[in-house]
CHARMM internal coordinates of N, CA and C (Angstrom, degrees):
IC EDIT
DIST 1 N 1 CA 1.4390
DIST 1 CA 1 C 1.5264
ANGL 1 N 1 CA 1 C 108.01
DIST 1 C 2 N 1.1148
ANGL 1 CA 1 C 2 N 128.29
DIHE 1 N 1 CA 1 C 2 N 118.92
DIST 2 N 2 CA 1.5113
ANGL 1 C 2 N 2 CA 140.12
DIHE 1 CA 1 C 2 N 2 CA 172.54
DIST 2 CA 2 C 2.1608
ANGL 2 N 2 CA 2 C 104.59
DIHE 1 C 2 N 2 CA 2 C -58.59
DIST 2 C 3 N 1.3075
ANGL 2 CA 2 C 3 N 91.14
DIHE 2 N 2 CA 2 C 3 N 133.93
DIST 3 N 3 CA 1.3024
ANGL 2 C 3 N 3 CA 97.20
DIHE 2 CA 2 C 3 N 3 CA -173.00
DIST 3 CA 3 C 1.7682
ANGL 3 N 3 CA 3 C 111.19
DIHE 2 C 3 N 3 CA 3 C -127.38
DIST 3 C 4 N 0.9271
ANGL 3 CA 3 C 4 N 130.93
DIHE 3 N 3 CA 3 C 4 N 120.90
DIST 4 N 4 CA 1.4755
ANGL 3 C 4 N 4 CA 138.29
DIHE 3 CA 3 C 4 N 4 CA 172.66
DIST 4 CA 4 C 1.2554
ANGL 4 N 4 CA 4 C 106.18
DIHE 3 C 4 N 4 CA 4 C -7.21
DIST 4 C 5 N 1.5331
ANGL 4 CA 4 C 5 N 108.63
DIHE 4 N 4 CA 4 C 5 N 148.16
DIST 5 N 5 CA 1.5352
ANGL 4 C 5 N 5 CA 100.50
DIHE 4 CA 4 C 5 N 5 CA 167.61
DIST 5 CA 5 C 1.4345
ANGL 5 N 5 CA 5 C 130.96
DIHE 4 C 5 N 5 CA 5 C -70.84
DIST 5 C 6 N 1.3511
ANGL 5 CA 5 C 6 N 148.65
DIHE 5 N 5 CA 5 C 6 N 173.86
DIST 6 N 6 CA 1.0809
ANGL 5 C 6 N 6 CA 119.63
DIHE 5 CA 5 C 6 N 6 CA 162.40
DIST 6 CA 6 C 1.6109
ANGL 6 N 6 CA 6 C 127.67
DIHE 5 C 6 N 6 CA 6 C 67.04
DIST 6 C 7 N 1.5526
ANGL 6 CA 6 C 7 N 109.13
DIHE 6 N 6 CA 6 C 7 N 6.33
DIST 7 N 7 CA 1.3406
ANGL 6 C 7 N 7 CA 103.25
DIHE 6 CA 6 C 7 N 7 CA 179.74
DIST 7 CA 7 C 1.5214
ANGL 7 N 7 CA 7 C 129.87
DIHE 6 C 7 N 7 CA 7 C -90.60
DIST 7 C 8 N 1.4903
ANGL 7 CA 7 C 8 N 91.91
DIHE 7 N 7 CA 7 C 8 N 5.86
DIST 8 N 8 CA 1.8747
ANGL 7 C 8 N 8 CA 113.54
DIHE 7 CA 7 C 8 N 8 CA 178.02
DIST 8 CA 8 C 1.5044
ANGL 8 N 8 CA 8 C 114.17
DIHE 7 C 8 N 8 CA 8 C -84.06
DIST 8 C 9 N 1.8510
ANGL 8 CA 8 C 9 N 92.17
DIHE 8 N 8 CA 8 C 9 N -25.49
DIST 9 N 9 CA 1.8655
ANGL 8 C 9 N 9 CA 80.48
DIHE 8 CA 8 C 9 N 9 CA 166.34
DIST 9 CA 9 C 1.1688
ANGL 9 N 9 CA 9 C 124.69
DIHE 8 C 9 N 9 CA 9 C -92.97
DIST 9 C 10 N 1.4666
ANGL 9 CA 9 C 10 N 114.18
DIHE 9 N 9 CA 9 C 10 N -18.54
DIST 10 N 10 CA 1.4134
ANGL 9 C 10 N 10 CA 106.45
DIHE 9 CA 9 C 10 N 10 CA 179.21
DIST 10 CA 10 C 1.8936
ANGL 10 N 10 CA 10 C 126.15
DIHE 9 C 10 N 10 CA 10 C -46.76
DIST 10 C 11 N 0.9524
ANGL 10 CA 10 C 11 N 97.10
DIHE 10 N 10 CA 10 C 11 N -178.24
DIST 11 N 11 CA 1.7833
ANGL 10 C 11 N 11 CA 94.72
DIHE 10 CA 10 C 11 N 11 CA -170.88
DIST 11 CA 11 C 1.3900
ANGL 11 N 11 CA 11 C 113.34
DIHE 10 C 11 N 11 CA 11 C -135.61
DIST 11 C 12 N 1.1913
ANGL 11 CA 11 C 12 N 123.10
DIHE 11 N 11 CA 11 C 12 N 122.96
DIST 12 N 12 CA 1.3697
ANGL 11 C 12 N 12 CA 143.48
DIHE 11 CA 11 C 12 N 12 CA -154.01
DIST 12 CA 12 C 1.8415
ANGL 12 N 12 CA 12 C 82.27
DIHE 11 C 12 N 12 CA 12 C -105.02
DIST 12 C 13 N 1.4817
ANGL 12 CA 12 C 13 N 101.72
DIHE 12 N 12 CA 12 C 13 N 166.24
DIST 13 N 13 CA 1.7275
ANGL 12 C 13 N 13 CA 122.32
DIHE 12 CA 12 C 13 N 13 CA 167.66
DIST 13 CA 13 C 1.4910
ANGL 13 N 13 CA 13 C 94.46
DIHE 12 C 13 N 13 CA 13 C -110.66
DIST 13 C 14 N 1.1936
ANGL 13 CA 13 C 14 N 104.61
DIHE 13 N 13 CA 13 C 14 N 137.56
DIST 14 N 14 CA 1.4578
ANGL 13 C 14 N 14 CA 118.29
DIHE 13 CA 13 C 14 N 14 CA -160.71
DIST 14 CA 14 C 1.6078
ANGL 14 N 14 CA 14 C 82.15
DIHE 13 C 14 N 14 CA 14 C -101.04
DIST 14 C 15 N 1.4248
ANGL 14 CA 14 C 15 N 114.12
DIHE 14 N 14 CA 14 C 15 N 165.38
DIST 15 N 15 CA 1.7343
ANGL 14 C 15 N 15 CA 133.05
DIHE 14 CA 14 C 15 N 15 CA -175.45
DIST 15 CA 15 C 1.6306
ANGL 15 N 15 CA 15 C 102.67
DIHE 14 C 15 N 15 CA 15 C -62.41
DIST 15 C 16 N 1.5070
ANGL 15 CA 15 C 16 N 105.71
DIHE 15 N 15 CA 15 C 16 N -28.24
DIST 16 N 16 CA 1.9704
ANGL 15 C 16 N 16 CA 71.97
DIHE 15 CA 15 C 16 N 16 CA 176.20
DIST 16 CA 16 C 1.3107
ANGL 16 N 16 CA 16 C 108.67
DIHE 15 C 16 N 16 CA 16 C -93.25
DIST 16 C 17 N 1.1415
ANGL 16 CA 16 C 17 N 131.16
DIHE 16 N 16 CA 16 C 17 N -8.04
DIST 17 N 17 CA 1.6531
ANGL 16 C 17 N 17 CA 150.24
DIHE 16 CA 16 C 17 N 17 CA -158.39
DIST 17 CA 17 C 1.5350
ANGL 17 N 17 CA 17 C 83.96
DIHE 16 C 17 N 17 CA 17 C -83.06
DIST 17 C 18 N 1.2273
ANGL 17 CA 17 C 18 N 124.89
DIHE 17 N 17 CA 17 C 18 N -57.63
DIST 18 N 18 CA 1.5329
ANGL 17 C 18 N 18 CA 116.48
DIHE 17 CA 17 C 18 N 18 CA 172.75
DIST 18 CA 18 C 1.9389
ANGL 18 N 18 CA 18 C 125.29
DIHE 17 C 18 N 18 CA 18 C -53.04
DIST 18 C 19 N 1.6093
ANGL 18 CA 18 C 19 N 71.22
DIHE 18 N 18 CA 18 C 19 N -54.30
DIST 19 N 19 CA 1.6564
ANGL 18 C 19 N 19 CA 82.70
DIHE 18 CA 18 C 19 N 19 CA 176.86
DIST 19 CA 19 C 1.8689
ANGL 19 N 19 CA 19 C 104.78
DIHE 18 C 19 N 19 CA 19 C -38.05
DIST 19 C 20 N 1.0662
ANGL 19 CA 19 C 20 N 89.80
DIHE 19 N 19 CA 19 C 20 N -65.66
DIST 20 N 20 CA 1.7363
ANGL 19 C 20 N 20 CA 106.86
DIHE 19 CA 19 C 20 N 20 CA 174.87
DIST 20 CA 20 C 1.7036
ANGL 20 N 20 CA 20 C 120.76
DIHE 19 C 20 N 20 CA 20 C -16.52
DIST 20 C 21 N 1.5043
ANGL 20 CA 20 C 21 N 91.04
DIHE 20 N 20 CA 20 C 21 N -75.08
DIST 21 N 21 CA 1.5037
ANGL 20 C 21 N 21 CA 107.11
DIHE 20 CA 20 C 21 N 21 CA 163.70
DIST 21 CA 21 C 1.6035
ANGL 21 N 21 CA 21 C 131.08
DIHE 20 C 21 N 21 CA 21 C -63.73
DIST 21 C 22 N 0.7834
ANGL 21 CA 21 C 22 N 99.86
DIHE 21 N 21 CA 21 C 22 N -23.46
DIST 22 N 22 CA 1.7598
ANGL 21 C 22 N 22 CA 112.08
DIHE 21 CA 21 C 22 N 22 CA 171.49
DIST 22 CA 22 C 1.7843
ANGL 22 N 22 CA 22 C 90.62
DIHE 21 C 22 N 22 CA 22 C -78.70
DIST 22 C 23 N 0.6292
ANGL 22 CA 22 C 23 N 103.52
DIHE 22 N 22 CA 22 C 23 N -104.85
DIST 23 N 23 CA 1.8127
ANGL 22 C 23 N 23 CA 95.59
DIHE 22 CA 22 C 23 N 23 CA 177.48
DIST 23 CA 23 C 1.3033
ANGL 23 N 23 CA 23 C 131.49
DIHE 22 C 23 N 23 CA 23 C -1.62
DIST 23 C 24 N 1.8215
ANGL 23 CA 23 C 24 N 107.00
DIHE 23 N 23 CA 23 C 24 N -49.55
DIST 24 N 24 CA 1.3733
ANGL 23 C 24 N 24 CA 103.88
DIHE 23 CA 23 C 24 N 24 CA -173.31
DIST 24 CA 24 C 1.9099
ANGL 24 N 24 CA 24 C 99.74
DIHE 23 C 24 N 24 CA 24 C -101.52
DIST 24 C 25 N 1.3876
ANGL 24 CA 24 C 25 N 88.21
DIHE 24 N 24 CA 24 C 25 N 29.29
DIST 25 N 25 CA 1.6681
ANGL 24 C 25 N 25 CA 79.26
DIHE 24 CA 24 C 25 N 25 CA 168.24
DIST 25 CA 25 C 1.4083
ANGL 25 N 25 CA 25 C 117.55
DIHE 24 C 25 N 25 CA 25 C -124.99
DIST 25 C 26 N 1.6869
ANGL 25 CA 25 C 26 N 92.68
DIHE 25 N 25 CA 25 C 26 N -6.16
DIST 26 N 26 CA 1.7779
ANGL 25 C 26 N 26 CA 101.31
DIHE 25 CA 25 C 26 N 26 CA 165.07
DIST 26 CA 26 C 1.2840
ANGL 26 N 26 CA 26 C 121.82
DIHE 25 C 26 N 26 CA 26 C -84.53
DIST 26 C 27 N 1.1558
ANGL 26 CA 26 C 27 N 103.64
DIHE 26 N 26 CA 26 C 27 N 1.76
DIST 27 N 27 CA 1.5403
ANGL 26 C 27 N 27 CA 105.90
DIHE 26 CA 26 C 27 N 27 CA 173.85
DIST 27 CA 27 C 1.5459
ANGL 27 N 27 CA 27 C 107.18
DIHE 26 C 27 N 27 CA 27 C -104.32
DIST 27 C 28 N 1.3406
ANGL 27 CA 27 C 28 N 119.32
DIHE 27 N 27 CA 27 C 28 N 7.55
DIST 28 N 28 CA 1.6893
ANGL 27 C 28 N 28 CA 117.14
DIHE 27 CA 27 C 28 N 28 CA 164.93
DIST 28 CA 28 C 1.2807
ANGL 28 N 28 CA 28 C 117.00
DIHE 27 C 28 N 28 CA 28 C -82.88
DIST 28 C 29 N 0.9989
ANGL 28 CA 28 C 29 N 106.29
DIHE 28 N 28 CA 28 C 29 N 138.99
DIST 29 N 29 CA 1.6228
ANGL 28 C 29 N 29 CA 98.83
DIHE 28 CA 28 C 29 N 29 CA 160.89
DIST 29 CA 29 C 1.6941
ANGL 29 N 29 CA 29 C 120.02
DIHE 28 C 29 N 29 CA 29 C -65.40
DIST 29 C 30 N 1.1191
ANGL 29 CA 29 C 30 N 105.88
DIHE 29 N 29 CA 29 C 30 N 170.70
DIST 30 N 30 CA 1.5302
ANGL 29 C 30 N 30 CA 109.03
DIHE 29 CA 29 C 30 N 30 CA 173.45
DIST 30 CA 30 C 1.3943
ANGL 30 N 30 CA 30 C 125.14
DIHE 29 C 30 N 30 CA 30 C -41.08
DIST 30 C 31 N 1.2577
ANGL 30 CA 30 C 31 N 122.38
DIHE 30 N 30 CA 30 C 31 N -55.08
DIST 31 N 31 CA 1.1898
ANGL 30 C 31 N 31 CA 120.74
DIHE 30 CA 30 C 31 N 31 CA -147.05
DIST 31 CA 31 C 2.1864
ANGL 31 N 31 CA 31 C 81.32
DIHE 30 C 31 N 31 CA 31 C -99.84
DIST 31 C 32 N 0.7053
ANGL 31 CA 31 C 32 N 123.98
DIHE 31 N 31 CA 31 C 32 N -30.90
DIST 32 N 32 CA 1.6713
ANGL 31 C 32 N 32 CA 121.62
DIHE 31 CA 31 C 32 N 32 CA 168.16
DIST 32 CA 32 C 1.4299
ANGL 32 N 32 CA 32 C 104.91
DIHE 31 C 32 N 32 CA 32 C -42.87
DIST 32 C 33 N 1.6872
ANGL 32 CA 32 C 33 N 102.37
DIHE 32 N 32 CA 32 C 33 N -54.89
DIST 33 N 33 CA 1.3234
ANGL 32 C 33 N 33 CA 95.96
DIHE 32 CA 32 C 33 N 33 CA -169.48
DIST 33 CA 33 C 1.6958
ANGL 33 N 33 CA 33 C 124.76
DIHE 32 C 33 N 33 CA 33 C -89.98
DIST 33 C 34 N 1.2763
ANGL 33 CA 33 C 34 N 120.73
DIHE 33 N 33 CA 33 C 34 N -8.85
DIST 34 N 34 CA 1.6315
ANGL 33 C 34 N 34 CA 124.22
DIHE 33 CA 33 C 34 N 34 CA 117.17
DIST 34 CA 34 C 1.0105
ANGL 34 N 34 CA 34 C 140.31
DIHE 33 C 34 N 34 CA 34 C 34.37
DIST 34 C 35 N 1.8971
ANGL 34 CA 34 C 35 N 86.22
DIHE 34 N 34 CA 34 C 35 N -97.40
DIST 35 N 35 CA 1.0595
ANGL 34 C 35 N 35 CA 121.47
DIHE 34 CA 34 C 35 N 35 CA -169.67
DIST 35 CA 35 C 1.7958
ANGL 35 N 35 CA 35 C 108.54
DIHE 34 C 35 N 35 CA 35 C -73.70
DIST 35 C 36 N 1.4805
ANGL 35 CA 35 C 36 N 91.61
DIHE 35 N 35 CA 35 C 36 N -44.33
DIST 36 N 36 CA 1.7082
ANGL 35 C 36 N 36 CA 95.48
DIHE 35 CA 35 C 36 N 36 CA -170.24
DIST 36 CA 36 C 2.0412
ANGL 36 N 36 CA 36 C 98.80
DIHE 35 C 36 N 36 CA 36 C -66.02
DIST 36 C 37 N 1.2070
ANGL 36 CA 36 C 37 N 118.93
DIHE 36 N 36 CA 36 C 37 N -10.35
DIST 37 N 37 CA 1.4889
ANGL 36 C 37 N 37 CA 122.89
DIHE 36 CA 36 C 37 N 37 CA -150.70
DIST 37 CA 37 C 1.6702
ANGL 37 N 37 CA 37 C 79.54
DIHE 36 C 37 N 37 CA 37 C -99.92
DIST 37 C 38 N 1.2127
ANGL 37 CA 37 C 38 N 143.72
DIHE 37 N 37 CA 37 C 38 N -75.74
DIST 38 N 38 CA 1.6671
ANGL 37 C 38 N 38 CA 146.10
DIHE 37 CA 37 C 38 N 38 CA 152.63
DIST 38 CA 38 C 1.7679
ANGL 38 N 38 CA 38 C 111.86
DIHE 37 C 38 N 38 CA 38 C -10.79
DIST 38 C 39 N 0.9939
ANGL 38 CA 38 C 39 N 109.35
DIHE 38 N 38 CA 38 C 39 N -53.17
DIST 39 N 39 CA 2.1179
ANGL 38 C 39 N 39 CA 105.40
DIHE 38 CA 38 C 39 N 39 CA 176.52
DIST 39 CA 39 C 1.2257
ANGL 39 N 39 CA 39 C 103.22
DIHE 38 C 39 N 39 CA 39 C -71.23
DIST 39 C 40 N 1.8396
ANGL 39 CA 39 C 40 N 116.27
DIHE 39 N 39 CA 39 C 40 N -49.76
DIST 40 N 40 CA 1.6217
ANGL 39 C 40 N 40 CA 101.33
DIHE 39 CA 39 C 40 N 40 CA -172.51
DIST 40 CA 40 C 1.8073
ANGL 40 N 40 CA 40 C 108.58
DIHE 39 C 40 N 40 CA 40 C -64.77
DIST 40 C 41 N 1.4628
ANGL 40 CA 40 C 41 N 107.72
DIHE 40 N 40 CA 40 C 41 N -41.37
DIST 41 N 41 CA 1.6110
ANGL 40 C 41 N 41 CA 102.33
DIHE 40 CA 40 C 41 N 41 CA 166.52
DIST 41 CA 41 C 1.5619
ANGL 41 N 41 CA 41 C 121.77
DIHE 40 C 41 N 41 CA 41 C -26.14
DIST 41 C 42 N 1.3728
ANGL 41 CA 41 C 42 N 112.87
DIHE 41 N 41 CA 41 C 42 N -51.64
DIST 42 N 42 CA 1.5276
ANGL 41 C 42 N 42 CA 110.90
DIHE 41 CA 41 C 42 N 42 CA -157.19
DIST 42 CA 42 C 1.2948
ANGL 42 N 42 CA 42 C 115.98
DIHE 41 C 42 N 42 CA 42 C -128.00
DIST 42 C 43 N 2.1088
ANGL 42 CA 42 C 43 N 98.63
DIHE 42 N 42 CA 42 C 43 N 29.82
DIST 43 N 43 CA 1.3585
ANGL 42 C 43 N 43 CA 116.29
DIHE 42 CA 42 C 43 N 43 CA 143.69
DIST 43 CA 43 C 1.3673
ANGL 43 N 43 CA 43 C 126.05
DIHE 42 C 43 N 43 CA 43 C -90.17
DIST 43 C 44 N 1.8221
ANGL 43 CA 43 C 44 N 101.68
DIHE 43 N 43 CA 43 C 44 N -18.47
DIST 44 N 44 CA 1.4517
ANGL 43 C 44 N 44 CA 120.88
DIHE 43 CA 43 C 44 N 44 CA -163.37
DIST 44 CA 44 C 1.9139
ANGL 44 N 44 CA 44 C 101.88
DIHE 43 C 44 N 44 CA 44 C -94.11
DIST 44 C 45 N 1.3470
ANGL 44 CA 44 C 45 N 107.23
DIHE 44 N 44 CA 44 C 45 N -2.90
DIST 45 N 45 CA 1.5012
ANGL 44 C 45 N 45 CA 116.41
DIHE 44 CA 44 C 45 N 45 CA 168.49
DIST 45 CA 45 C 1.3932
ANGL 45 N 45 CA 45 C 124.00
DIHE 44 C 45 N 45 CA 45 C -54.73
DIST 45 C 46 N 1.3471
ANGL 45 CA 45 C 46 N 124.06
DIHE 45 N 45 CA 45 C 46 N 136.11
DIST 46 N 46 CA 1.1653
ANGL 45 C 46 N 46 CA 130.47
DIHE 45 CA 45 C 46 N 46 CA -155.93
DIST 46 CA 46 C 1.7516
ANGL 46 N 46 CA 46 C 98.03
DIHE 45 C 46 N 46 CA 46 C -113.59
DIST 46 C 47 N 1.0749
ANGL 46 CA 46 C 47 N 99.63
DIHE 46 N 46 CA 46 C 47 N 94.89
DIST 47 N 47 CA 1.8807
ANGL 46 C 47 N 47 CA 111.47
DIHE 46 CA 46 C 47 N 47 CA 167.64
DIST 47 CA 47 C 1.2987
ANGL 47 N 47 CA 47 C 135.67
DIHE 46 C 47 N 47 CA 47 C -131.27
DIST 47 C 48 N 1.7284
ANGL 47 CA 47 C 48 N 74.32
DIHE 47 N 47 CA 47 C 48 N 101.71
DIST 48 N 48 CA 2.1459
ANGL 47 C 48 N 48 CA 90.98
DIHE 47 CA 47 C 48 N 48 CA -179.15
DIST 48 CA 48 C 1.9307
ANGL 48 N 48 CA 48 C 94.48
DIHE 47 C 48 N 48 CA 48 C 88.39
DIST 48 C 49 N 1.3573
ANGL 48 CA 48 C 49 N 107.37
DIHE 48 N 48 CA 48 C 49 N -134.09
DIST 49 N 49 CA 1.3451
ANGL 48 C 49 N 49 CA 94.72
DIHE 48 CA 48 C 49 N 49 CA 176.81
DIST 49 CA 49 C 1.4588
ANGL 49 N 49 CA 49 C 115.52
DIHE 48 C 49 N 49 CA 49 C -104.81
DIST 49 C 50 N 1.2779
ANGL 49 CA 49 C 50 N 108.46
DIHE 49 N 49 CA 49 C 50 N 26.30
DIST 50 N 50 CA 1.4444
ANGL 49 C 50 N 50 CA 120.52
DIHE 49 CA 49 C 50 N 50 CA -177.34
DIST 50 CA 50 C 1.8636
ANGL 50 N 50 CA 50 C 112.01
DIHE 49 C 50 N 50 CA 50 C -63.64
DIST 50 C 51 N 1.2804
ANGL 50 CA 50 C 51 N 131.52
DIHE 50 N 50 CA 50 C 51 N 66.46
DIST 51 N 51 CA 1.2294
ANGL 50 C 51 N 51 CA 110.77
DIHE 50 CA 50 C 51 N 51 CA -178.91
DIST 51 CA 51 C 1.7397
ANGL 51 N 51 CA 51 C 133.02
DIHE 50 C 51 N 51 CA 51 C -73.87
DIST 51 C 52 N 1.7555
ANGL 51 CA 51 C 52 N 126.39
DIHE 51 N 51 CA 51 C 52 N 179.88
DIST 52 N 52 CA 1.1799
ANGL 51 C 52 N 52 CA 85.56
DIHE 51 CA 51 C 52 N 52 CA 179.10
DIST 52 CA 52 C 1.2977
ANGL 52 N 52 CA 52 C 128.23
DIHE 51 C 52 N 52 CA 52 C -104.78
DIST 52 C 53 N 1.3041
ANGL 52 CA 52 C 53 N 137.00
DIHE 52 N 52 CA 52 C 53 N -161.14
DIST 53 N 53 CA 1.3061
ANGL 52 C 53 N 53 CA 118.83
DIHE 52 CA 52 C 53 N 53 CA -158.06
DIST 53 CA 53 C 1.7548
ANGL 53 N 53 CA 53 C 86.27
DIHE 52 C 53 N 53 CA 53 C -96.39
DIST 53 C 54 N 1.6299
ANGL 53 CA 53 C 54 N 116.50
DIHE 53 N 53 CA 53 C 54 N 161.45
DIST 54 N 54 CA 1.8477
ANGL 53 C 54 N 54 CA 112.83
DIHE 53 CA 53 C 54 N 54 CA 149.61
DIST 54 CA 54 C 1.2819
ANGL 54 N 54 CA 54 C 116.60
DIHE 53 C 54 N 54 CA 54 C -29.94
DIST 54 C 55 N 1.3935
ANGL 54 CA 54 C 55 N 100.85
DIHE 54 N 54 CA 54 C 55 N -74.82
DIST 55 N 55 CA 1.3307
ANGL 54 C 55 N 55 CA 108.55
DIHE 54 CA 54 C 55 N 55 CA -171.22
DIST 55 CA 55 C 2.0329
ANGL 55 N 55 CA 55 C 123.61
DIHE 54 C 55 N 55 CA 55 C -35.52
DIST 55 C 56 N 1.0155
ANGL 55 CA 55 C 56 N 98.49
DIHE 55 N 55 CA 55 C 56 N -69.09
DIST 56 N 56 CA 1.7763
ANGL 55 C 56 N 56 CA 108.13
DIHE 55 CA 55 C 56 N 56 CA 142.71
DIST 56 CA 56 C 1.2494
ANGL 56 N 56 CA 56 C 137.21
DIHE 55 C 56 N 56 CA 56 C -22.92
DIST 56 C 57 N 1.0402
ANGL 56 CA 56 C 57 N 105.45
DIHE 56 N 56 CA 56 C 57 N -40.63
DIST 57 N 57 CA 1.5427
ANGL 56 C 57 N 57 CA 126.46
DIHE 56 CA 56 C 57 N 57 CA 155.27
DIST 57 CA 57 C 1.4690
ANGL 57 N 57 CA 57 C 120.63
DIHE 56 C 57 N 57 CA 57 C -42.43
DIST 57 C 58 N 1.6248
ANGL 57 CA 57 C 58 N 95.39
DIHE 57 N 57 CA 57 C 58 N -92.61
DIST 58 N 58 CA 1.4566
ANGL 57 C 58 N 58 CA 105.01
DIHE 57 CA 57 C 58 N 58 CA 166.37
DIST 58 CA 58 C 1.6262
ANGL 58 N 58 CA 58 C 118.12
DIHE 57 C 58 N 58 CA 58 C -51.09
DIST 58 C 59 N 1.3050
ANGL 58 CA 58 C 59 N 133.33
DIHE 58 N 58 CA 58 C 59 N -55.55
DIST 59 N 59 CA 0.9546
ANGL 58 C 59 N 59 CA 106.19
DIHE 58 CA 58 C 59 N 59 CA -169.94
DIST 59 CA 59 C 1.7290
ANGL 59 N 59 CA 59 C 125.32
DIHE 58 C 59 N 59 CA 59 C -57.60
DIST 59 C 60 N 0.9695
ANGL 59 CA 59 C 60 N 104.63
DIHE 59 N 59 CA 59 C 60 N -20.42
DIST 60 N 60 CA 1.8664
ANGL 59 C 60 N 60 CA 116.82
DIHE 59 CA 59 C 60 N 60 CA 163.26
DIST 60 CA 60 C 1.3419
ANGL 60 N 60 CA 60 C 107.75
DIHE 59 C 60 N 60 CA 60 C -64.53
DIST 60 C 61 N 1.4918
ANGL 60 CA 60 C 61 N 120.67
DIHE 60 N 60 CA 60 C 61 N -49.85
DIST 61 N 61 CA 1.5603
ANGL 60 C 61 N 61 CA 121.00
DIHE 60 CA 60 C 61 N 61 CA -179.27
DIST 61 CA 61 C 2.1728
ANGL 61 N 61 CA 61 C 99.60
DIHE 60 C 61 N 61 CA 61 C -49.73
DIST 61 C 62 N 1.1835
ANGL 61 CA 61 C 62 N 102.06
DIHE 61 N 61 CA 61 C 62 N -63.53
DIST 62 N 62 CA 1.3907
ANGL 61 C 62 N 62 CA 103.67
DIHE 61 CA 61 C 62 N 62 CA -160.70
DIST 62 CA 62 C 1.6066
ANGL 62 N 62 CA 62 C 97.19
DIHE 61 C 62 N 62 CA 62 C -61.85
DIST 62 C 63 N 1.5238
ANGL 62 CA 62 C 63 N 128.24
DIHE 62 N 62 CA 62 C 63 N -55.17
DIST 63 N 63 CA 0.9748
ANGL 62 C 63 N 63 CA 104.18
DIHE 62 CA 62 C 63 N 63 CA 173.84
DIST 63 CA 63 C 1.9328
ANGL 63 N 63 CA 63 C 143.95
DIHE 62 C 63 N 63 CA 63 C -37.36
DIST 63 C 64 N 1.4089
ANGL 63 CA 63 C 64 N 87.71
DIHE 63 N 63 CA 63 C 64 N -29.48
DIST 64 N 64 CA 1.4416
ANGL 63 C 64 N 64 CA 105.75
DIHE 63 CA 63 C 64 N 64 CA -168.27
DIST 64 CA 64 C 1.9044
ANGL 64 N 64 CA 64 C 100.25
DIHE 63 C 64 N 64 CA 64 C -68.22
DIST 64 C 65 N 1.5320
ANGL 64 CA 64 C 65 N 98.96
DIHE 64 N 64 CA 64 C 65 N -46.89
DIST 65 N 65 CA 1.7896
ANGL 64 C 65 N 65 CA 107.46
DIHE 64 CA 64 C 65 N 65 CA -168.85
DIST 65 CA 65 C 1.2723
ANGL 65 N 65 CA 65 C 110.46
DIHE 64 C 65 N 65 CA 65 C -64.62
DIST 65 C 66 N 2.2121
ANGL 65 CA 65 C 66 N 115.83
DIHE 65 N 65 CA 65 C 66 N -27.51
DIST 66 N 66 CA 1.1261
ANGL 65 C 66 N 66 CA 94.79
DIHE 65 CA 65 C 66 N 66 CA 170.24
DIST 66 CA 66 C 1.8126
ANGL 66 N 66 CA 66 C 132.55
DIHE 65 C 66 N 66 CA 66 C -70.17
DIST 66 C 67 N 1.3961
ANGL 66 CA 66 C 67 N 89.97
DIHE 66 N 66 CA 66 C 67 N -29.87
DIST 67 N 67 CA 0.9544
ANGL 66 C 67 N 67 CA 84.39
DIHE 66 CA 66 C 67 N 67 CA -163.59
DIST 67 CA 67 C 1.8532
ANGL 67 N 67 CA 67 C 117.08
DIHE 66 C 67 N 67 CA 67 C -85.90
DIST 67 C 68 N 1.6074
ANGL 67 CA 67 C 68 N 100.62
DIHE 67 N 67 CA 67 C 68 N 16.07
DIST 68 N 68 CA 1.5495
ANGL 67 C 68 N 68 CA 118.05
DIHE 67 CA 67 C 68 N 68 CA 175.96
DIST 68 CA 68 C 1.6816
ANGL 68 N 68 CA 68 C 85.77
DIHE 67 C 68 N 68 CA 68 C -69.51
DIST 68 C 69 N 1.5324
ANGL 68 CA 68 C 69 N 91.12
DIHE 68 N 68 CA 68 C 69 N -72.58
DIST 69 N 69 CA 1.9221
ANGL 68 C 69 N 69 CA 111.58
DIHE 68 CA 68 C 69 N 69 CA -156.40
DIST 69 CA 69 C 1.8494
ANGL 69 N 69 CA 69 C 100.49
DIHE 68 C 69 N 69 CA 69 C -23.85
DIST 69 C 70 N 1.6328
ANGL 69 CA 69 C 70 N 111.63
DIHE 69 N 69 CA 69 C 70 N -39.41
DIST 70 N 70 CA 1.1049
ANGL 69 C 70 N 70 CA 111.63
DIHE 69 CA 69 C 70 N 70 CA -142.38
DIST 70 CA 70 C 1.6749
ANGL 70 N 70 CA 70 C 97.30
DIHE 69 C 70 N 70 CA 70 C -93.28
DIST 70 C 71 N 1.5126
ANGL 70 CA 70 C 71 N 135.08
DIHE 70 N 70 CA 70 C 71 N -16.72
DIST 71 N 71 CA 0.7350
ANGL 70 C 71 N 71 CA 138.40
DIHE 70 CA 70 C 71 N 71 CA 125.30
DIST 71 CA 71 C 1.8079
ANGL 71 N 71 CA 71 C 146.37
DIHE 70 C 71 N 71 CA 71 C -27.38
DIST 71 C 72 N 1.2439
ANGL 71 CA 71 C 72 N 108.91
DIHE 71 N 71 CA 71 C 72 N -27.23
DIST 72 N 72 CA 1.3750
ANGL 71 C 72 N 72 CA 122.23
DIHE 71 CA 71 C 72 N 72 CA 174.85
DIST 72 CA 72 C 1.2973
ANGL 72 N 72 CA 72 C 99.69
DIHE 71 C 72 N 72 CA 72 C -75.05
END
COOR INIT
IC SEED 1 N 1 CA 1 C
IC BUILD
C-alpha cells in the first residue's frame, strides 16, 4: 500500500501522552472542554491539501470520549 510522503516523521502521542490528556481534561469543566473539543475540530480541517496532523487527530478523539462519558 503506498503511503504519504513524509509520514515517518510525523509525531504520534504516545499512550501515556494520551493518558495525560484524558486526565487533564476530566478535570475541565464542560464548557472548557468544548472549547478545547471546537480548536481540535478546526485543526483537524481539511484545506486545499492541508491535511490534519495525528496528533490533531487524537486530541479531537479524546476530546470527543470525554465529552461522550459525560453525557451517559
Amino acid at each position: 500500500m503506498a503511503r504519504r510522503p513524509g509520514i515517518e516523521q510525523q509525531r504520534f502521542l504516545s499512550e501515556a501522552d494520551i493518558k495525560q490528556l484524558q486526565d487533564n481534561l476530566a478535570h475541565l469543566n464542560e464548557g472548557a472542554v468544548k472549547d478545547f473539543y471546537r480548536r481540535a475540530y478546526e485543526d483537524c480541517r481539511m484545506i486545499g491539501q492541508h491535511f490534519p496532523t495525528p496528533v490533531s487527530i487524537q486530541q479531537l478523539v479524546q476530546a470527543w470520549k470525554t465529552l461522550r462519558k459525560w453525557r451517559k
